[in-house]
C-alpha positions in Angstrom: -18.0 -20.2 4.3 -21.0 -21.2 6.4 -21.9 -17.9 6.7 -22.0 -16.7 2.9 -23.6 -20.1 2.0 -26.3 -18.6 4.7 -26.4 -14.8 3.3 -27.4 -16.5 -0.3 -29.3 -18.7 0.7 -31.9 -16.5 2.7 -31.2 -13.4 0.4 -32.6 -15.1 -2.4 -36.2 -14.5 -1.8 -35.8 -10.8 -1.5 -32.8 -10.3 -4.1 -33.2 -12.7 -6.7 -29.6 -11.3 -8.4 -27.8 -13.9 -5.6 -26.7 -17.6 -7.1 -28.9 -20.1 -5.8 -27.0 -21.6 -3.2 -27.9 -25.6 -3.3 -25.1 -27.1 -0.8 -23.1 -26.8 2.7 -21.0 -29.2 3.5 -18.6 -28.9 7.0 -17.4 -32.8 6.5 -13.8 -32.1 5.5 -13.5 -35.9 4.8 -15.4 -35.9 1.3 -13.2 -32.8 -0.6 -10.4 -32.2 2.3 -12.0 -29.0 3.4 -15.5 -27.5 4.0 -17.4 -26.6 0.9 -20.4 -25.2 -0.3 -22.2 -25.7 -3.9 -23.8 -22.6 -5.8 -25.9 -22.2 -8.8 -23.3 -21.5 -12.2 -24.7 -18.2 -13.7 -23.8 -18.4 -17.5 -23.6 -14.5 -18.7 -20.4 -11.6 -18.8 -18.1 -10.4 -16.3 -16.4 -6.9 -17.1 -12.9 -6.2 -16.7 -11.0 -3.4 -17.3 -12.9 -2.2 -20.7 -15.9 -3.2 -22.2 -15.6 -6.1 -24.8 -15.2 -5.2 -28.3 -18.1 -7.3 -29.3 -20.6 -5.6 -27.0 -20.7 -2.6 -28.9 -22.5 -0.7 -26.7 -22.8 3.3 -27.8 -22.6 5.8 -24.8 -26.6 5.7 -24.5 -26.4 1.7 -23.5 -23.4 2.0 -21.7 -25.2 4.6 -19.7 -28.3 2.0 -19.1 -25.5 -0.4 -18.0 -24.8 2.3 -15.3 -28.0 2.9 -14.1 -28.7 -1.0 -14.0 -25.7 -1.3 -12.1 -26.6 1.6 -9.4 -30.2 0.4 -9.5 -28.9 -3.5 -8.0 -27.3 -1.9 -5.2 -30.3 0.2 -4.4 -32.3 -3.2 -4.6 -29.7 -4.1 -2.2 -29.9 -1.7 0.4 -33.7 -1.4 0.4 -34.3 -5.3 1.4 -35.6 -5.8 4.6 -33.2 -7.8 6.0 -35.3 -8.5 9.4 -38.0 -10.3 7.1 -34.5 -12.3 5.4 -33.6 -13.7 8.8 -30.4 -12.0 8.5 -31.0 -9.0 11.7 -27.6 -10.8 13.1 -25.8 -10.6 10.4 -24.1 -7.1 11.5 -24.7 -4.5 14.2 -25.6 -1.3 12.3 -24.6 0.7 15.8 -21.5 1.9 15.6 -20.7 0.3 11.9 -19.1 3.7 10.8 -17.0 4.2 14.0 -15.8 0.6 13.7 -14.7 0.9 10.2 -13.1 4.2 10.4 -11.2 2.9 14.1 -10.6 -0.7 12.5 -9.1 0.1 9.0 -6.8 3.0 10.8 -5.4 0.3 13.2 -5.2 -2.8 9.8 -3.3 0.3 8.4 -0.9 1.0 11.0 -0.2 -3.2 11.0 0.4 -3.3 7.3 2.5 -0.2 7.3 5.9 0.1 5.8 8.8 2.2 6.7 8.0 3.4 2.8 4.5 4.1 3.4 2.6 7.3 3.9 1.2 7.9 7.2 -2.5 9.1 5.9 -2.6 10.9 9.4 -4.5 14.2 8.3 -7.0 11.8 6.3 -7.3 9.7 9.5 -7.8 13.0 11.9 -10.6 14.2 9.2 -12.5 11.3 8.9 -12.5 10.9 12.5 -13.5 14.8 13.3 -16.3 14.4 10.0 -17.6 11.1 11.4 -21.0 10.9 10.7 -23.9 9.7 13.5 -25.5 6.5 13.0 -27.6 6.4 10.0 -31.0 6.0 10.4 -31.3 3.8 7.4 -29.5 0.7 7.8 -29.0 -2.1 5.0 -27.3 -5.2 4.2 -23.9 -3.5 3.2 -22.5 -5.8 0.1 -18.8 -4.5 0.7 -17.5 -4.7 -2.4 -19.7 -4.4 -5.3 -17.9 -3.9 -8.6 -18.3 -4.1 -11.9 -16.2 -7.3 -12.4 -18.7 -9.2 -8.9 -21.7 -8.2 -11.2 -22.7 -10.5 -14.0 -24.8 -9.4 -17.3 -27.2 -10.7 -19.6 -25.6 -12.3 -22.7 -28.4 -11.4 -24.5 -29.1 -7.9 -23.3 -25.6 -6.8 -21.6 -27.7 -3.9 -20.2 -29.3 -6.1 -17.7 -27.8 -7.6 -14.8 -28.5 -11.1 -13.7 -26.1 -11.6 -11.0 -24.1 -10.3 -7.9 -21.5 -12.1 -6.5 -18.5 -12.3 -3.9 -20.6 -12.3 -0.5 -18.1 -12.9 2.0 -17.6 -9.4 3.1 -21.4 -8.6 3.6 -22.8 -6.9 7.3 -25.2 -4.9 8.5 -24.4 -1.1 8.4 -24.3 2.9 6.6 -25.6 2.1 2.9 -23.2 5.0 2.2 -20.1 3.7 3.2 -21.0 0.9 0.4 -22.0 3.5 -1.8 -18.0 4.7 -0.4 -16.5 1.8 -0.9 -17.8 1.6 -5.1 -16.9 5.0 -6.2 -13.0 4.4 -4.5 -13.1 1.7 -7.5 -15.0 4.2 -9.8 -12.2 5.8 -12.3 -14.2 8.8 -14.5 -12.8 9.8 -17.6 -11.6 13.0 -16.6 -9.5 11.7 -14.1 -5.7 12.3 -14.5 -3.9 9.6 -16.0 -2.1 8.3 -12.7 -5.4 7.4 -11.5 -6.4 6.1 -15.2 -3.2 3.7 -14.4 -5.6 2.0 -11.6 -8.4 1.5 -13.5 -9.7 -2.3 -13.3 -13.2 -1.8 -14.7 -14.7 0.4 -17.6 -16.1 3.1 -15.4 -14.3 5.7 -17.4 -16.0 4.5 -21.0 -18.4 7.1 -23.1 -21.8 7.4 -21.1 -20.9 5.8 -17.9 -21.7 8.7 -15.3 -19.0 10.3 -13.5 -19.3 9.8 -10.1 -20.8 13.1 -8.7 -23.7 11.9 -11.2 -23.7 8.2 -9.6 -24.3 9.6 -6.2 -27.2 11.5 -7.7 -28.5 8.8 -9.2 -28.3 6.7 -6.6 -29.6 9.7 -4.2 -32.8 9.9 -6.4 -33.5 6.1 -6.6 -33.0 5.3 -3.0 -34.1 8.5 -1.4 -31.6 8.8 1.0 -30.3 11.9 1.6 -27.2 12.6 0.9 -24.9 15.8 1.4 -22.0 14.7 3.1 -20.5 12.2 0.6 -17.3 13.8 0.5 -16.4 11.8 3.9 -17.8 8.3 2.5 -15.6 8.5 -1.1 -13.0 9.4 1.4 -13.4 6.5 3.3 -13.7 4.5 0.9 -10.3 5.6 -0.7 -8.9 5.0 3.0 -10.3 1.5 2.9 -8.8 0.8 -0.3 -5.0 1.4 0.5 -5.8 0.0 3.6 -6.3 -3.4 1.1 -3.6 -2.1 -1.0 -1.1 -1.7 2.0 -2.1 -5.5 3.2 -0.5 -6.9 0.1 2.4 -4.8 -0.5 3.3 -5.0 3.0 3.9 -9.2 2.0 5.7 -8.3 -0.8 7.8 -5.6 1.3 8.3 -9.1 3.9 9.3 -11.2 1.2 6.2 -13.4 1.8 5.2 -12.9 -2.0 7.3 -12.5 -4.5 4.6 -11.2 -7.2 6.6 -8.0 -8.7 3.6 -6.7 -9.4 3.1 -5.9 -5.7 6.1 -4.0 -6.1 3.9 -0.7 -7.6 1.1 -1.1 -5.0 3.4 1.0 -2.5 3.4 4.4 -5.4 -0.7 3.1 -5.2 -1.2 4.2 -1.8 0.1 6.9 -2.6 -1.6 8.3 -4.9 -4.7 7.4 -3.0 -3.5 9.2 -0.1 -3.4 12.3 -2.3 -6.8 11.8 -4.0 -8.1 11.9 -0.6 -6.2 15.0 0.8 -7.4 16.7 -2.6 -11.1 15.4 -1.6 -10.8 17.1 2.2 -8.8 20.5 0.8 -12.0 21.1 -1.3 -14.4 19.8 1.2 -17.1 22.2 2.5 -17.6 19.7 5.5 
């Protein structure tokens, strides 16, 4: 908690889309636990479509888009030296600890009903990228439903929240970890089934188009994004296998953990139809 009250408070400066974080408090005598206190930031938060009362044609809903790729561009171009946060992470190594440290949360979480993802695993590991040598503050899991928009101009976004998972590391495997989330329209309806945001609504880009975007804003390179979207689907049953694994235990007994198995799944295949296709 002390350490996300720190990331907001010292991101601020640089990326003025953070709540304003006003509190710390370790004293677990005045609530029963330690706390911290955050600016409220009065505006939307987008689920699984876009509200009714929006009405936003295709041409808005594709400024939406681009305002959302353009805050994690903002992102990953801070200086986090100049923030005070150059120990937040160790951008060495980040992509080799991910891929080694989701493969061994996965195995830990695995079920005798789970697939074993071990041709994804043995491609990501063989396609492995070198350390970047652009380095960012990696957000971890920006969404549409962690960013907040302007009442009065839902094209413009005003917040970012959900900090906790934040490090130093490969902008691209937070570029990754996004598109896993990012359901196109032309997607087949199994993978419409997932869908928690409105990624797939008329003028939101697909996500070919996002990575361009976002190529031509930042300027980073990029022509071997098939092995960060495949990550970043790894990552996500990875997640997915952490919770059904406590409903396959009986340490949950949500029945809507019950589909998250047929989940992983279908991300598993996703990914082996990302690395047949490959040209890596």
């Amino acid at each position: 908690m002390g350490r996300e009250y720190r990331i907001l408070n010292q991101l601020r400066n640089a990326f003025p889309y953070c709540p304003q974080a006003y509190l710390h408090c370790t004293d677990e005598s005045v609530i029963g636990s330690e706390f911290y206190v955050m600016q409220r930031v009065r505006g939307i938060i987008l689920r699984s479509d876009l509200p009714p009362e929006l009405a936003l044609d295709a041409r808005q809903t594709e400024d939406l888009c681009k305002s959302f790729i353009n805050k994690l561009v903002d992102l990953h171009r801070v200086d986090y030296q100049a923030c005070g946060l150059g120990d937040l992470g160790k951008p060495q190594g980040y992509v080799q600890r991910q891929i080694s440290g989701w493969s061994e949360r996965y195995e830990k979480a695995r079920t005798p009903d789970a697939p074993a993802w071990e041709q994804v695993q043995a491609w990501l590991a063989d396609k492995m990228p070198a350390d970047s040598p652009t380095s960012s503050i990696v957000h971890n899991d920006y969404r549409f439903d962690n960013v907040i928009l302007d009442p009065d101009n839902p094209m413009n976004i005003i917040g970012v929240l959900d900090w906790e998972l934040t490090t130093l590391g490969d902008p691209l495997m937070d570029l990754g970890n996004t598109l896993a989330y990012w359901v196109q329209a032309d997607d087949p309806l199994p993978v419409q089934l997932t869908r928690r945001q409105p990624s797939n609504a008329p003028g939101m880009l697909t996500r070919q188009a996002f990575v361009d975007y976002y190529a031509e804003r930042s300027g980073i390179r990029i022509d071997n994004f098939d092995f960060y979207y495949t990550y970043g689907l790894f990552r996500l049953a990875g997640i997915v296998q952490q919770i059904y694994y406590r409903f396959f235990h009986g340490q949950t007994q949500d029945k809507r953990f019950a589909r998250f198995i047929d989940m992983n799944r279908l991300l598993e295949q996703m990914s082996l139809n990302v690395i047949t296709k490959s040209s890596l």
